[in-house]
MDTraj code that builds the backbone (N, CA, C; nanometers):
import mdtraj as md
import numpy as np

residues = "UNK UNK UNK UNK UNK UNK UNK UNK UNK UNK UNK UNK UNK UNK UNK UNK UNK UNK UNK UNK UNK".split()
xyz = np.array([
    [-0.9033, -0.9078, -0.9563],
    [-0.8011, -0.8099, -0.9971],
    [-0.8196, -0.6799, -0.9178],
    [-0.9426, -0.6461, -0.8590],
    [-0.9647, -0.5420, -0.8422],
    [-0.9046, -0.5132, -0.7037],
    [-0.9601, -0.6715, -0.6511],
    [-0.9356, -0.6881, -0.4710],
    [-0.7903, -0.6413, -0.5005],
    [-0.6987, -0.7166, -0.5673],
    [-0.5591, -0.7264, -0.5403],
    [-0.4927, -0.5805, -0.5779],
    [-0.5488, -0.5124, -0.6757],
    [-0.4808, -0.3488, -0.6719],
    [-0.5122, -0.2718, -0.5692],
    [-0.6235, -0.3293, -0.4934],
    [-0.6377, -0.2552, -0.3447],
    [-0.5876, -0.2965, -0.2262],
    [-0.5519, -0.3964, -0.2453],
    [-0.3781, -0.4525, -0.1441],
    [-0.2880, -0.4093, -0.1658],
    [-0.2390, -0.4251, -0.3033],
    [-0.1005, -0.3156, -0.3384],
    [-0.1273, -0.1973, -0.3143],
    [-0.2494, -0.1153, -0.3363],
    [-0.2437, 0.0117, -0.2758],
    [-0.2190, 0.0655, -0.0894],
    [-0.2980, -0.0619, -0.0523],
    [-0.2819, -0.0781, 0.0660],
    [-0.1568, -0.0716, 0.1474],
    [-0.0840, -0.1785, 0.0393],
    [0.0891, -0.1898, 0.0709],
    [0.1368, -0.1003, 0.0244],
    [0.1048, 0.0169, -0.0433],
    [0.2205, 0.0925, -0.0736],
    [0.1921, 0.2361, 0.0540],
    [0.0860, 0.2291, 0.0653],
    [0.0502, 0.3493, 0.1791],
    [0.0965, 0.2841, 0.3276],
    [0.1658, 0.1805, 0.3175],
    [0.1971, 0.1458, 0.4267],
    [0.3560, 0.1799, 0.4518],
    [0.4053, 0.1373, 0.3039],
    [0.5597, 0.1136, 0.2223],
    [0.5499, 0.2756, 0.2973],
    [0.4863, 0.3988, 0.2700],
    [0.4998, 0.5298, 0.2447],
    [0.4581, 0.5764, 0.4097],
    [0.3824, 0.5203, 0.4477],
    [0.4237, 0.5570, 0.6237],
    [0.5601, 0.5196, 0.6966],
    [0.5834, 0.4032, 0.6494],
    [0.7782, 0.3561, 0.7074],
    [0.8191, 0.4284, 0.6638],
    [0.8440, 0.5158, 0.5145],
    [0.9192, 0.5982, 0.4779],
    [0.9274, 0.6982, 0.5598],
    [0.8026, 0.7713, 0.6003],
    [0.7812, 0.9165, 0.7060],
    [0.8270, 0.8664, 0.7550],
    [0.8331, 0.7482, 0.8624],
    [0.8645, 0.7359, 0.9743],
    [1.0082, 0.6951, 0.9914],
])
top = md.Topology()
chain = top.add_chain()
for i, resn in enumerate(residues, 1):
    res = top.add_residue(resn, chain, resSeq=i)
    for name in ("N", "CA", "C"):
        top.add_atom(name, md.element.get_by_symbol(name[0]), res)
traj = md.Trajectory(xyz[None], top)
């Protein structure tokens, strides 16, 4: 569970760089 909320976090700081960009 733990791994996987640190993928979604992963994916969302990614989600939130396309946004800047």
């Amino acid at each position: 569970l733990l791994v996987r909320q640190r993928i979604l976090d992963q994916v969302d700081k990614e989600v939130d760089n396309k946004k800047t960009l």
